[in-house]
N, C-alpha and C positions, 0 to 999 in steps of 0.2 A: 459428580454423581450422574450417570447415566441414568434413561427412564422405566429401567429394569432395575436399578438399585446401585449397579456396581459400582465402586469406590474408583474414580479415577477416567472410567474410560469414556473416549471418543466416539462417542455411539452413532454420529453422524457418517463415520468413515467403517471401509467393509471389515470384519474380522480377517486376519491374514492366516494366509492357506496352513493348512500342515503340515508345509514343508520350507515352513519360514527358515530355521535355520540351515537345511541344505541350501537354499537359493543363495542367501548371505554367503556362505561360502563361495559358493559358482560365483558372484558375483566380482570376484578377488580374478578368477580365473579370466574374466575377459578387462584387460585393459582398453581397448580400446570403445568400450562401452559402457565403463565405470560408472559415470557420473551417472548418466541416466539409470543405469540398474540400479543403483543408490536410492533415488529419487522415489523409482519402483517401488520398490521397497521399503520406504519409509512412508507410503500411502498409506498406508493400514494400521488400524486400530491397534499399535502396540501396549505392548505392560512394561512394566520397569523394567524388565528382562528379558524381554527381547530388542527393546532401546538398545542396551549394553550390548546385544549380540551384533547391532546395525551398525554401533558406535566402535565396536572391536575391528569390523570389517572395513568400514570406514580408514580406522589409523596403520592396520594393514598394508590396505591399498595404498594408501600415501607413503608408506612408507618403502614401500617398492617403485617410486615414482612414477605413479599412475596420477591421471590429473582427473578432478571431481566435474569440472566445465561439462555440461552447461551451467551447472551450480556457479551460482555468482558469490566471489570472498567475500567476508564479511569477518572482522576481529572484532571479539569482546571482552572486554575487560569485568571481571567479577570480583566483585568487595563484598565482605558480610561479616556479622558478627558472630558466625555458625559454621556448623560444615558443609562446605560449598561442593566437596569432592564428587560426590555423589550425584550431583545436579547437573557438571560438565558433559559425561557421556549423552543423557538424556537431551540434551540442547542440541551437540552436535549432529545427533542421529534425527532430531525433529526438524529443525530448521532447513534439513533436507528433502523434506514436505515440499517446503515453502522456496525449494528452490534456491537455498544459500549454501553456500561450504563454509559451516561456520570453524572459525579459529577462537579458542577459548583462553584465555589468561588471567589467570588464577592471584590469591595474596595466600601468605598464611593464614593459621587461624588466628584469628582473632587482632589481626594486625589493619583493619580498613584504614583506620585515620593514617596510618601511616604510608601506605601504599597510595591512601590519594594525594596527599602535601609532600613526598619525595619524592623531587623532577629524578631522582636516578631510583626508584621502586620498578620492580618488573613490570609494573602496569601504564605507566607512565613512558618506560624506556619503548613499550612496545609500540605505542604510537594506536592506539585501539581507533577502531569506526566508533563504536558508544561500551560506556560504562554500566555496568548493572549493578543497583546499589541497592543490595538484596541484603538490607540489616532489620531484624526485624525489631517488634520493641523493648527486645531484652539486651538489647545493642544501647539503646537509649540512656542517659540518666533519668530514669522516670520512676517517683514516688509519689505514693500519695498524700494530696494536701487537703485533707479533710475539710469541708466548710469552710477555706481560706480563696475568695477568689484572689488576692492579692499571688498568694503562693503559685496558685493554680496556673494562672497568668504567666509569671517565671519559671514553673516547672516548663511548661510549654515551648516557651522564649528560649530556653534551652537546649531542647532536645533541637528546635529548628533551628538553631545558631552551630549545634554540631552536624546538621545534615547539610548545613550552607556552605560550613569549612570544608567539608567533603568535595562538594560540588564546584566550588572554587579553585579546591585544589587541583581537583583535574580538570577543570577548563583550563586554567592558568598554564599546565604544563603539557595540553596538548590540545587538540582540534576536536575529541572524543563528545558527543551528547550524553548527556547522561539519564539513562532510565531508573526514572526512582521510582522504588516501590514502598506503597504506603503500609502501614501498620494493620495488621488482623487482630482484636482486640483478646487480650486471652478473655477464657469463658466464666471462669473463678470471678467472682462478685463479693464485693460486702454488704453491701445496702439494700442487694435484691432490684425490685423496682425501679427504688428509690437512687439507683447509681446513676444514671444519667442525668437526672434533674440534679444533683450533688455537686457542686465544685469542688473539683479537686482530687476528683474519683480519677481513678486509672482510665475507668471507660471513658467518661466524659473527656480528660482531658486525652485521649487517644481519636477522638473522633474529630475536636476540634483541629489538632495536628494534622490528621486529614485534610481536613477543607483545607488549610492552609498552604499543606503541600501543594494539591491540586491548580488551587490560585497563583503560586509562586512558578509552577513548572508550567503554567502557560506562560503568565507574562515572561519567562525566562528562556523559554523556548527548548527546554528541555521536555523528557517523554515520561510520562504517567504509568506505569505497573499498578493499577486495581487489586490488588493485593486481597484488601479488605473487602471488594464485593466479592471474587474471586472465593474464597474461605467463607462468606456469608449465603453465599448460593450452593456452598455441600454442605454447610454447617459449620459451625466456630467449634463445636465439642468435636467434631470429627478431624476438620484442618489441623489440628492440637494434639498433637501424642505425647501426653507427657512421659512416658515410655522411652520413646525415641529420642526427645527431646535430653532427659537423662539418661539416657545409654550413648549417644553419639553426638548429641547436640544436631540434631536435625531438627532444620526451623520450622518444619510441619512434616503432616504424616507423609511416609514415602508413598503411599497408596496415593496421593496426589502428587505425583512427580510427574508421570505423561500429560496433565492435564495443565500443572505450572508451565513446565517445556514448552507445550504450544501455543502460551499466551504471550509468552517471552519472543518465541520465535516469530509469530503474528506480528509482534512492534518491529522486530531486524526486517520483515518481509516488507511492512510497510513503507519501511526508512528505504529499502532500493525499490519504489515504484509498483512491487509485486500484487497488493492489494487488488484484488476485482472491483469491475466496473460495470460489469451489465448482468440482472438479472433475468436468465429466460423462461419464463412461464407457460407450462402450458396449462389446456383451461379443464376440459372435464375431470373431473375429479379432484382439483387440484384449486380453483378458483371459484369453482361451484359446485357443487352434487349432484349426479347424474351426468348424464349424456344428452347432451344440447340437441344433436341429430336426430334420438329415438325420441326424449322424453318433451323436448318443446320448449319453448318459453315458460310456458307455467306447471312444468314439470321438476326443475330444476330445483336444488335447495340451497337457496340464497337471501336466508331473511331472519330477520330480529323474531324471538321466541320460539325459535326451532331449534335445538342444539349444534345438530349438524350444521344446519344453514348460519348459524353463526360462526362455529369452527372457521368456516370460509370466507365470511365476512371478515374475518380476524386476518387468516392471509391477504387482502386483502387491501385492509387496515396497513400491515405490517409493509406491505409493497408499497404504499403510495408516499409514507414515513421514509423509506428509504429513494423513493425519486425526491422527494423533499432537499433530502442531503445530498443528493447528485449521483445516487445509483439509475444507469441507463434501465427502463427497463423494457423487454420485450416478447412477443407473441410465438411461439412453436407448437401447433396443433393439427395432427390430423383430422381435418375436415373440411367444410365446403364453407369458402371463404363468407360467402355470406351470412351462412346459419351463424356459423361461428361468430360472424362481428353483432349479431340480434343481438343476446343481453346486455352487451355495453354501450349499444343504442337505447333501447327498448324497455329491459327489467329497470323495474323501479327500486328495486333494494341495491343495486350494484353500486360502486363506490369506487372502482376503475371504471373509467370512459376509456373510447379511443384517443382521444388526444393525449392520454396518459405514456403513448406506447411508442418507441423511435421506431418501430419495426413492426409487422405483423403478420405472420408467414403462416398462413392457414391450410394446407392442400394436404395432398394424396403422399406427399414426400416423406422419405426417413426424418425424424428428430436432427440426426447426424449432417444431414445433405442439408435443409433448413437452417440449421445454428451455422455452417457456414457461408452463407446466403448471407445471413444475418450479419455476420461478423466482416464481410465484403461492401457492406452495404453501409456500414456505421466504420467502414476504416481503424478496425480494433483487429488487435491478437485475439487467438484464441483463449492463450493465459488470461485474457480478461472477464471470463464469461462464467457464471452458476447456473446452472439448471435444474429446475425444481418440476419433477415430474412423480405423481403416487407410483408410475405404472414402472416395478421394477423390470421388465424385460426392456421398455426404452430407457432407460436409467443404465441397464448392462451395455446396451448397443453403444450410447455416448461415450460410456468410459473405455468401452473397447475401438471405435475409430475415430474419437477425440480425446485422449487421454489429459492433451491441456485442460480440460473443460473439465471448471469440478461439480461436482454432481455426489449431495447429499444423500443418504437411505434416508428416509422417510417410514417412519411409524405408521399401523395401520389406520392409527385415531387423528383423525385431519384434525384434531382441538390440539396435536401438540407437531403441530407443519410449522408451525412459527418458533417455538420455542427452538426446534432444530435447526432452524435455520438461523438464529440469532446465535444459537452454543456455536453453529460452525465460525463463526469471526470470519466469513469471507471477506468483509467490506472493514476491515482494520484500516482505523485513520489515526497518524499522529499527527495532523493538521488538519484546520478547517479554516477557509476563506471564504469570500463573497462570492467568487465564482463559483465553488463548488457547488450552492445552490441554484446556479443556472446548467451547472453541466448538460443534467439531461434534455435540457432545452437547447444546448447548443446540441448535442445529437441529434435529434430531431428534427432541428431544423437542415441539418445536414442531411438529414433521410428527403427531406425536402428537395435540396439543392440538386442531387444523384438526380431522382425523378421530373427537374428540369430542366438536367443537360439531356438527356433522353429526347426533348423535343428538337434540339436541334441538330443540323447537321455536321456544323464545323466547331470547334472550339472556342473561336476569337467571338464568337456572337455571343455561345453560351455565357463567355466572361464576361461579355461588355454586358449584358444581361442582369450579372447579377447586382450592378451596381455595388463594386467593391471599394469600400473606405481603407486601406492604411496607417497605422499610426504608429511612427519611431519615437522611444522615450528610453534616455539614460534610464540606470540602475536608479532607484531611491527607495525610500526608507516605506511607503505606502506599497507599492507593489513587492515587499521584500519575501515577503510568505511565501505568494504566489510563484515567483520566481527560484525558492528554491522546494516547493511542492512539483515543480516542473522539471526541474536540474534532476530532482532526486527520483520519478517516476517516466518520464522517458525513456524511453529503448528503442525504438525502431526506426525512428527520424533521429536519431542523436548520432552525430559523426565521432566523439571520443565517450561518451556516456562515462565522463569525471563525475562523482558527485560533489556538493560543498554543502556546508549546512549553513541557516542563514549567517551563523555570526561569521563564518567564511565567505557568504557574498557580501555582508557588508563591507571587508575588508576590500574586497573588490573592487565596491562601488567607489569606495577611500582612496585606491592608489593608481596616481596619476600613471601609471605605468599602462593601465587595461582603459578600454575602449571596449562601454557594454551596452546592449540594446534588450529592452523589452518592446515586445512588436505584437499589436494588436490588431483585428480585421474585424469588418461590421460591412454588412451585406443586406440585398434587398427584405431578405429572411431574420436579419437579426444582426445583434453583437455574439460576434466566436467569441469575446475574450480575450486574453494572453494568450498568444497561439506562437509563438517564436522569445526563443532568449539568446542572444552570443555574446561573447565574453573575446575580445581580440588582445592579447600581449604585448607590446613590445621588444622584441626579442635582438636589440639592438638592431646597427647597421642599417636603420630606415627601413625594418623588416615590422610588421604586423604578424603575428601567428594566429589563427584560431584557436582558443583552448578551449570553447564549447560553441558549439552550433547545435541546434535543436529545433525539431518545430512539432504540434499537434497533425495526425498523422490526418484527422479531420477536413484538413485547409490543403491536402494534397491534390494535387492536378490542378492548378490556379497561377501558378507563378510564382508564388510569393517569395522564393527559395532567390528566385532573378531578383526582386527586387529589394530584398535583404540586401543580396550582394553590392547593389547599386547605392545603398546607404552606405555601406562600408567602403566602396571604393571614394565615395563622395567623401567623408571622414577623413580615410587617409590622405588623400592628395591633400587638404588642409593641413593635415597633420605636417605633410613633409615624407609621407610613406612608398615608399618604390617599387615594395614586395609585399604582397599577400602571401602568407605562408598556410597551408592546409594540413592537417593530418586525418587518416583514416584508421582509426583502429576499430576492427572488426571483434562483433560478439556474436551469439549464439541467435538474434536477434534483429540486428541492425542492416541486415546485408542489403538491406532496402535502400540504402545509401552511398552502396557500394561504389559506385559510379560517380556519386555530388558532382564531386570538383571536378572529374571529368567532362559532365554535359554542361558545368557555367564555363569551360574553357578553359582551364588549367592544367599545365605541365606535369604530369609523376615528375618527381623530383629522384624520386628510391622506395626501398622496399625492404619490409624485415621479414625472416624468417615466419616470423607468427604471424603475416600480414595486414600489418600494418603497413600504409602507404605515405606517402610524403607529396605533396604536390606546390605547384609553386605558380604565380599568376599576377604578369607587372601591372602595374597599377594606371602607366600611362598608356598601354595602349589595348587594356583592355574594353570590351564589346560585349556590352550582357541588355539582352534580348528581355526588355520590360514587360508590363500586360496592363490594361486597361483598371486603373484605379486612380483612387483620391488620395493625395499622399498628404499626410498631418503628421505637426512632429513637435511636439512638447517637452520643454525645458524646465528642468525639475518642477520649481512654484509657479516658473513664468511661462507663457503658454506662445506660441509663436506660430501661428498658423499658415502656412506655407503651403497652402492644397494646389492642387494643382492635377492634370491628367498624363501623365507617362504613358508611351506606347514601349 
């Protein structure tokens, strides 16, 4: 429900032009520009019907073998107890928002359990990235057990013993995560009030199924579909067609189809790294009321019992909650740096300070010219960044010469700047780790480090400066999140960007075949954190391969990349290894890395069509150029301290 009423729509994103469906068309027309026009195009506030028109265009093009890239693949498998048909188009066409080419794999109806426990089922044969297990509670065996908690207990026990066999079964048969989506409780009551406090009630026991879900698909490491707030945030009588429901078996109203679509797409978007990461704010109007330049310090409306002045407390509020969780956040304001920094010094009601902020780009400059200031500054993509400004002609400017940059409409009433910006799901997490709570601290202090190579003249001071620590540590079971919250969200330092999901690096960690490093860096300024993961094969013949190299694009211009290397050569010659083997496969993204193995010293080996590179690099007589640090290296429980200074 948008904040005009409407059933369904996206209200955060622009309405799309009126000539949505000629563009769709034209869009068929230029192959060589597909994916992107796609992407275009699926910006905007659709309806069910125009999905289908983006989704018709979509399997068009493909189907004349045009390629979706930059769109990155992604297969889903879909199970449900309902008709799912209807829900595929709408996915594909969304999830091209979000920067995915989604491939959609379907069961019959009413066939889920089957399709997940049969290794030879369509959905299984196809080998899917994640499962969407979209059964809602008429999928269940659920009755009600009046008054009985004994019953109640077992109805329960149940219904989670047949969503476990589900889950089981497509783990068992393939690599797939599975996105489970929880129960919406129908609206129909017996007891009135009295249904939740009641064991045994449909509601009651649909709510406790919940919690349980939620609890089971973290420690299992599977992904959560909110279903139930989802339908609780438009309304449970509205989510509920019983209409539709007996006419076609649709598990909710279709008027919430574009709205389901892009919470589904938000979890795929997150599982390949797409998620934002810096929030850019600017301030008059937007963080306070008024105008800091004309109206002063005690002009401004920023304080408890003022409406307005709370509306903005509330952004506020909302920003400092999301630096909490490790959203970066940052400053983009026209005006004169100083005015501008007064009330985060000075007003007594403000609740951001400067310390709050990795960035703070105050001047005469465009939004546009600023956010990429910003984004240079903090060594991020552009795809990482939201920008939250009232003023729609700077709001038009960003999305016209930063298109990566997403950039919410915002309501005239600053009391509902937060709500929009929470419905946008820019910051979609299907994981949460220790570090994420330092992230924006590791930014920061990175805005730090930039600002103290600036003092120097040459390089080698600036490093020995920074007092850099090292630390090499095998794969294990404590940093397993972490490592694949990293696998699965890098792009730009990542030389084959494989993904795996944990229970795929645990396997890793398991088979003596692979040689893996998590590698961490702590500096005059701080702990980075896990900033490097690689993953090296055996790929017989005394041959090492790289099958992931990666690093936080943060810790770039330091060396680290040399002395990663220096680990790994050190490893193999132990090993008995003679050949370091490299690959470069190139994405839409990565080109940053184009060159790696070339500037540590290694051979091209070959070259594929799609450019992909091959390089190769002996082990005995290789020569990689270290840099001033403290090198520590811990062995799973036992700790073995080996520091020492490397030039």
């Amino acid at each position: 429900m948008d904040l005009n009423g409407n059933a369904g729509s996206l209200y955060w994103l622009l309405k799309p032009p009126p000539d949505f469906a000629q563009r769709c068309r034209k869009a068929v027309e230029k192959p060589e520009e597909f994916g992107a026009g796609i992407r275009a195009l699926a910006s905007y506030d659709l309806d069910e019907n125009q999905l289908n028109r983006l989704a018709n265009a979509i399997r068009k093009g493909l189907s004349q073998g045009y390629s979706l890239a930059p769109l990155v693949p992604f297969r889903l498998g879909i199970i449900g107890n309902s008709t799912i048909d209807f829900i595929v188009p709408a996915l594909a066409a969304t999830a091209a928002r979000h920067g995915i080419a989604l491939e959609c794999v379907g069961t019959e109806y009413g066939q889920y359990m089957q399709a997940a426990i049969n290794p030879e089922s369509a959905i299984n044969v196809s080998n899917p990235d994640a499962v969407l297990i979209a059964v809602d509670y008429r999928g269940y065996p659920l009755e009600p057990r009046l008054g009985n908690v004994a019953g109640s207990e077992a109805m329960v026990a149940s219904v989670l013993g047949q969503l476990n066999a589900v889950r089981s079964g497509i783990h068992e048969h393939g690599r797939a995560v599975c996105i489970v989506q929880n129960l919406a409780p129908p609206v129909e009551v017996t007891f009135g009030n009295l249904d939740k406090a009641l064991p045994g009630t449909i509601r009651g026991m649909i709510e406790e199924i919940n919690r349980r879900i939620a609890a089971s698909v973290h420690e299992g490491k599977d992904i959560l579909l909110d279903v139930a707030g989802l339908a609780g945030e438009v309304g449970f009588a509205k989510w509920h067609s019983p209409q539709q429901w007996n006419l076609a078996k649709f598990p909710f109203s279709s008027d919430y189809l574009p709205l389901y679509a892009e919470h589904v797409a938000r979890i795929i978007a997150a599982m390949r790294g797409k998620s934002r990461r810096c929030l850019v704010l600017d301030l008059d109007n937007t963080l306070w009321g008024g105008v800091i330049g004309d109206d002063g310090l005690e002009g401004i409306q920023i304080a408890q019992g003022d409406a307005a002045g709370e509306a903005y407390l509330d952004v506020q509020r909302y920003a400092l909650a999301l630096r909490q969780r490790g959203v970066i956040l940052a400053v983009s304001s026209k005006n004169n740096d100083e005015i501008a920094r007064s009330p985060f010094r000075n007003h007594p009601e403000m609740l951001l300070r400067e310390e709050h902020f990795a960035v703070f780009q105050a001047n005469w400059n465009d939004k546009a010219t600023n956010i990429r200031a910003i984004a240079h500054e903090l060594s991020l993509g552009l795809e990482s960044f939201v920008f939250l400004d009232d003023n729609p002609a700077e709001r038009s400017l960003v999305r016209e010469f930063l298109p990566q940059v997403a950039v919410p409409e915002l309501p005239s009433d600053p009391a509902l700047y937060v709500r929009t910006l929470s419905a946008a799901g820019y910051f979609e997490s299907v994981a949460f780790s220790s570090e994420d709570l330092q992230r924006a601290q590791f930014y920061q202090d990175n805005a730090k480090r930039v600002s103290l190579q600036n003092q120097f003249d040459d390089l080698e001071s600036y490093l020995a400066s920074l007092r850099m620590v090292i630390t090499f540590q095998p794969f294990d079971e404590t940093g397993r999140s972490r490592i694949a919250q990293l696998i699965n969200k890098s792009n730009q330092f990542n030389l084959t960007t494989r993904r795996y999901t944990e229970a795929e690096i645990a396997g890793i960690d398991n088979d003596p075949a692979c040689f893996t490093l998590q590698v961490r860096l702590a500096d005059v300024f701080g702990d980075n954190g896990m900033i490097c993961v690689v993953i090296c094969r055996d790929s017989g013949e005394a041959c090492w391969e790289f099958d992931t190299w990666l690093m936080s694009c943060r810790v770039l211009g330091r060396r680290v990349e040399n002395m990663v290397l220096k680990e790994v050569l050190q490893a193999a010659q132990r090993a008995g290894v003679r050949k370091l083997i490299g690959k470069y496969i190139p994405t839409e993204r990565n080109q940053l890395v184009a060159q790696h193995y070339q500037k540590l010293g290694f051979t091209q080996s070959g070259q594929a069509s799609d450019g992909t590179t091959l390089w190769e690099l002996d082990v005995a007589t290789a020569r990689i150029e270290g840099a001033p640090m403290q090198i520590r290296h811990f062995e799973c429980e036992r700790t073995a301290d080996t520091a020492g200074v490397t030039k």
